[in-house]
Structure formats: structure tokens, C-alpha cells
C-alpha positions as a printed NumPy array, in Angstrom:
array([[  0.   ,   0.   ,   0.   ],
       [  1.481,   3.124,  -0.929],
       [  1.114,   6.333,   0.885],
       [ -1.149,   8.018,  -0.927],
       [ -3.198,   5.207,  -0.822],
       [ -3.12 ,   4.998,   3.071],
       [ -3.744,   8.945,   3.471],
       [ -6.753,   8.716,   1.375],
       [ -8.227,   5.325,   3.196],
       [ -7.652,   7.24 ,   6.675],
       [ -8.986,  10.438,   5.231],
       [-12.331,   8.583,   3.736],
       [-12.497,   6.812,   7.03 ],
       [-12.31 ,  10.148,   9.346],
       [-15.022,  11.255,   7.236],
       [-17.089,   8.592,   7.614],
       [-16.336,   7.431,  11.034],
       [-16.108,  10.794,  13.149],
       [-19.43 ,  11.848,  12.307],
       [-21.02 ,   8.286,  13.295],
       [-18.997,   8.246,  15.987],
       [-20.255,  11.548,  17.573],
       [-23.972,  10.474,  17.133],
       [-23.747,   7.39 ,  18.333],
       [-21.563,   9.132,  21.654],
       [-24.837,  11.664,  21.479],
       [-27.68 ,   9.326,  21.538],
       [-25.94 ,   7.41 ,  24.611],
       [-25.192,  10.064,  26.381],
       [-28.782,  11.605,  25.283],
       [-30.166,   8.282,  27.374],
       [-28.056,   8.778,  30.336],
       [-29.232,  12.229,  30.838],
       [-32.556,  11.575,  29.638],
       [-32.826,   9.069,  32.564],
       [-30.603,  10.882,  34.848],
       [-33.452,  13.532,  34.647],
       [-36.265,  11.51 ,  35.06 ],
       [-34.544,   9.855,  38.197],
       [-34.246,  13.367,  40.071],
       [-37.314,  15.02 ,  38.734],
       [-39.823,  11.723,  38.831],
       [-39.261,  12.063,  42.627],
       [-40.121,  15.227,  43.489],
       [-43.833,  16.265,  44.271],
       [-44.503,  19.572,  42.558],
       [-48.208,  19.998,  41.12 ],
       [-48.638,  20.306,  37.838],
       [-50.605,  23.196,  37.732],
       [-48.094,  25.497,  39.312],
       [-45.235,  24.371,  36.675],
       [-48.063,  24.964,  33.886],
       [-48.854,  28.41 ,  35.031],
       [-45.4  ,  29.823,  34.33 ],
       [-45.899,  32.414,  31.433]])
């Protein structure tokens, strides 16, 4: 394999892979916050009407 022929392999690949790679790292991290959330905020006991009123 020649150089050129590795630079442009690596180069297609960072193109391809960062990009899936920072989505996929997004969506998990997405779910650990989405849940992180619920776990704090599914506790507490504020009415709904009082967080609706806001405006």
C-alpha cells in the first residue's frame, strides 16, 4: 500500500467514522441524561398546575 493510498483510506475513514462516531456518543449520552433527569425530577412532588402556570 502506498502512501497516498493509506492517506486517502484514513482520510475517507475520518469522514465517515467521526461523524457516526459523535452520534452514536450523542444518543448514549442523550439516554443517560434523559434518565438521569427523570430519576431526580420523577421524585419530586410539585403539582402540575403550578409548573403549567409559568408564562
Amino acid at each position: 500500500m502506498s502512501p497516498e493510498e493509506f492517506f486517502m483510506y484514513l482520510t475517507i475513514g475520518l469522514i465517515v467514522l467521526v461523524p457516526v462516531g459523535a452520534r452514536l456518543y450523542r444518543r448514549v449520552t442523550l439516554a443517560k441524561t434523559q434518565s438521569m433527569l427523570k430519576e431526580q425530577f420523577g421524585q419530586s412532588t410539585t403539582p402540575p398546575d403550578q409548573s403549567s402556570s409559568k408564562g
